[in-house]
C-alpha positions in Angstrom: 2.1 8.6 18.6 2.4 10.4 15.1 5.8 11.9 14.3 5.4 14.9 11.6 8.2 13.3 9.7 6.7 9.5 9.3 5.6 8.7 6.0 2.0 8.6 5.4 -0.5 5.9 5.0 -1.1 5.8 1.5 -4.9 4.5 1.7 -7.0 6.8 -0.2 -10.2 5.2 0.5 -10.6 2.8 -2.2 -10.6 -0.4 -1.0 -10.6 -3.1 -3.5 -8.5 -6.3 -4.1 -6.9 -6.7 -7.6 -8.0 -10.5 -7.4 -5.1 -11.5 -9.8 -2.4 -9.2 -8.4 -3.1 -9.1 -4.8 -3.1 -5.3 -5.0 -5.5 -2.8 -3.8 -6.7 -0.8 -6.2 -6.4 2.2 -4.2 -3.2 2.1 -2.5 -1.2 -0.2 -4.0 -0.3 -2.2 -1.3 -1.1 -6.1 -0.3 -3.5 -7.2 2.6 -0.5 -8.2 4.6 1.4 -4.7 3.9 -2.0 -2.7 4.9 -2.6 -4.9 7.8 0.9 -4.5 9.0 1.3 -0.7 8.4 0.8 0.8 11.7 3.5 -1.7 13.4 6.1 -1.1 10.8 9.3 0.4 10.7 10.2 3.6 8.8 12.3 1.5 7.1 10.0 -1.0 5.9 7.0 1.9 4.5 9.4 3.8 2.6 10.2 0.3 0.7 6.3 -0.5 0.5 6.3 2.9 -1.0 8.6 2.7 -3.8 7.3 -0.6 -4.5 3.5 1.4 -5.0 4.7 2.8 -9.0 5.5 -0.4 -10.1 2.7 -1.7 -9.1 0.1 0.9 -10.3 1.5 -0.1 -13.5 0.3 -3.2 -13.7 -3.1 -3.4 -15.1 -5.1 -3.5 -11.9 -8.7 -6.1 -12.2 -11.1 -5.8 -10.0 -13.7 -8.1 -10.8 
C-alpha cells in the first residue's frame, strides 16, 4: 500500500547504466538500490536520496 507521506521513487524514465560509476543516468541510484526500492525502509530511501546530489555530480558516461 502507498502511504501519501513515503518518499517517492526517483526513476524518471531514463534508464541507463553509468558503466564506470554504477549509476543510472536518470535517477542516480545503483542496480541494487533500484532493485531493492520497493522493499525498503523509509529509512534507508531518504539516505539513497541524499546520496542522489553527490552523485549527479559526478560526470555520468554512458557509453
Amino acid at each position: 500500500m502507498h502511504h501519501p507521506d513515503a518518499l517517492a521513487n526517483p526513476c524518471i524514465n531514463i534508464c541507463r547504466m553509468d558503466l564506470a560509476n554504477r549509476y543510472c543516468q536518470g535517477c542516480a541510484r545503483t542496480r541494487l538500490e533500484i532493485g531493492r526500492w520497493a522493499r525498503m525502509s523509509e529509512a534507508e530511501r531518504a539516505q539513497v536520496l541524499a546520496a542522489v546530489p553527490a552523485r549527479r555530480a559526478i560526470k555520468i558516461h554512458t557509453t
